[in-house]
N, C-alpha and C positions, 0 to 999 in steps of 0.2 A: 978864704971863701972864694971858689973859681964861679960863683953864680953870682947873679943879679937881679935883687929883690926892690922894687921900688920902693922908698918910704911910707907912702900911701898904703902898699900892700899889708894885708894882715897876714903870715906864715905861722902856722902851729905847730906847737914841738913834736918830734917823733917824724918829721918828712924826711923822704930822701930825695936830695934835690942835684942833678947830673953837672956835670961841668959846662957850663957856658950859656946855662938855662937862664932865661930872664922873665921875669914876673913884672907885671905893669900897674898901672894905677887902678887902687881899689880892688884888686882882685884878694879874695880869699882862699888860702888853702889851708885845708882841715887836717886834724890828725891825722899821722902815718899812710901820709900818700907819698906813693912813689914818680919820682918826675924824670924820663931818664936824661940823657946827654944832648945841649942843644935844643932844648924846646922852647918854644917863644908861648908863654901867655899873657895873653892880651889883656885891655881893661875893664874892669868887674868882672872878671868869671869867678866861678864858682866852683871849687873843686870839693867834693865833699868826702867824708873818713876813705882811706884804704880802697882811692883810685889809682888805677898803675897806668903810667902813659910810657909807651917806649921814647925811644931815642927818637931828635927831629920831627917831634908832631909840634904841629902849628895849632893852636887855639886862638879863633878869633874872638876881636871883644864880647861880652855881654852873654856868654856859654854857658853851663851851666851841667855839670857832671855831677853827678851824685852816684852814692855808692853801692859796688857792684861790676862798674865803669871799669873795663880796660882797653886800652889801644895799642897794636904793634906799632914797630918803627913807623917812621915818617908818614902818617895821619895825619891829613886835615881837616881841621871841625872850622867850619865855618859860622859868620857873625851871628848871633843870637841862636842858634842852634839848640836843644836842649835833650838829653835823656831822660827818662822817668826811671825810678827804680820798683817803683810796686803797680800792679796789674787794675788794684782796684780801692784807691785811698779813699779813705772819711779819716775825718778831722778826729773825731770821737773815737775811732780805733788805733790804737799800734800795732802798727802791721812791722815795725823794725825787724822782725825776727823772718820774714818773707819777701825781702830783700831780691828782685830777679836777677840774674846777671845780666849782660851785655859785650860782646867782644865784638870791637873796632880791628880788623884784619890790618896786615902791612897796608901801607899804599895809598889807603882805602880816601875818600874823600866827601864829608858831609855839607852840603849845599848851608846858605846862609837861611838861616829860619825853620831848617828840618827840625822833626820831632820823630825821636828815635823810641818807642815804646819798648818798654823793657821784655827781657827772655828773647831776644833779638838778633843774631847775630850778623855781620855785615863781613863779608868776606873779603881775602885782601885783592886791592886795586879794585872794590866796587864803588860807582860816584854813584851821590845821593844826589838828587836834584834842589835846587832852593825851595823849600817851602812843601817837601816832602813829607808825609806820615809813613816812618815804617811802621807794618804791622806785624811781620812775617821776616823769618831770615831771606837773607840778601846773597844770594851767590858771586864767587870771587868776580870780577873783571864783569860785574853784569851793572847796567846801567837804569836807576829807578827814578821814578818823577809819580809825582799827584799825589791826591788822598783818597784814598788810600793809596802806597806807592805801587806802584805796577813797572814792571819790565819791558822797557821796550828799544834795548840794546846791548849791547858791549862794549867796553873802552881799554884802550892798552894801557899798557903803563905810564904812559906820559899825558893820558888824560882827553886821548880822541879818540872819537866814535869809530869802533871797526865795522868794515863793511866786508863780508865775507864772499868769497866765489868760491865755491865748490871747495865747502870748507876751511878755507885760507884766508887770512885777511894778512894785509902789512900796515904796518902801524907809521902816520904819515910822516912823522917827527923821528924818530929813531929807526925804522926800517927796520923793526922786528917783528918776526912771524908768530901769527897765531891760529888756530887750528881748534875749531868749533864739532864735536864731538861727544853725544848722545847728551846736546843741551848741557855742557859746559863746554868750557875756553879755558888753553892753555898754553903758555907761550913754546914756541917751541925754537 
C-alpha cells in the first residue's frame, strides 16, 4: 500500500486510491472513486460513488463531493466547501437517476464555504471566493465572489489578481504573461 488511510477513515471497496494520497480522520470514501496521485484529504469529507479527483488536489476538512463530481490535477476545495448533485431535491422523490455533473478544471481553486450548484462547470485556474454560490459556469483564470457569484476579475496561475494594460497582464509571482481576448484569458 503506497497511500495513507487514517484508522478513523471509512474507505469502500472498488476505489482507486493514487500513490501517496493520504486520507484523514473520519472522512469517508464511497464506492469506486477514483483518487489520483498525491492528494491530501482532509478530516470528515465526504466523497460520494464514482468521484474522480486528479493528481495533487487538496480537500480541505469538512468537503463534501457527491456524485457526478470531477476535478483535474492540482484543485483546491477549500474547508467546508460543498457540491450538490441534483438541481431540485425532495426528500419524498429519487431523483438518483438525474444526477447533474460538475467538472472542477486544472488549477482551479474553491474558497472555504463555497457552494458549487450542480451542471456547473469551473474552468481551469478559476478561484472561487469564500463563501461563493456558483450558479452558472465559471470561465478558465476568471475570478468569482458573492451570491450569487459574479465576475469580477482574473487570476494567473499562481493565484494573483491580473491587472490588464492593453490586454496584457504579468503575473506578480511567476512573471508570466497573459493576454485578455474577446473576454477570456490565456496565458501566453
Amino acid at each position: 500500500m503506497d497511500y495513507f488511510i487514517h484508522p478513523t477513515a471509512v474507505v469502500e471497496e472498488g476505489c482507486e486510491i493514487g500513490a501517496g494520497t493520504k486520507i484523514w480522520h473520519f472522512s469517508h470514501i464511497m464506492p469506486n472513486c477514483r483518487l489520483g496521485k498525491n492528494c491530501n484529504i482532509g478530516q470528515n469529507v465526504v466523497i460520494s460513488p464514482e468521484v474522480i479527483l486528479g493528481n495533487n488536489v487538496k480537500v480541505q476538512n469538512n468537503v463534501s463531493l457527491y456524485t457526478g463530481v470531477t476535478c483535474g490535477d492540482d484543485v483546491f476545495l477549500g474547508p467546508s466547501c460543498v457540491f450538490t448533485n441534483v438541481t431540485n431535491p425532495r426528500s419524498a422523490v429519487n431523483r438518483r437517476d438525474q444526477f447533474a455533473k460538475t467538472h472542477v478544471g486544472q488549477g482551479a481553486s474553491v474558497g472555504a464555504n463555497a457552494t458549487i450548484v450542480c451542471g456547473h462547470d469551473i474552468g481551469d485556474f478559476a478561484f472561487i471566493g469564500a463563501g461563493a454560490v456558483v450558479t452558472k459556469n465559471v470561465p478558465p483564470y476568471a475570478l468569482v465572489v458573492g451570491n450569487p457569484a459574479r465576475q469580477i476579475g482574473w487570476m494567473s496561475e499562481y493565484g494573483h489578481r491580473l491587472n490588464f494594460k492593453d490586454n496584457i497582464a504579468i503575473c506578480l509571482e511567476s512573471n508570466d504573461r497573459y493576454e485578455l481576448s474577446n473576454n477570456q484569458v490565456k496565458k501566453i
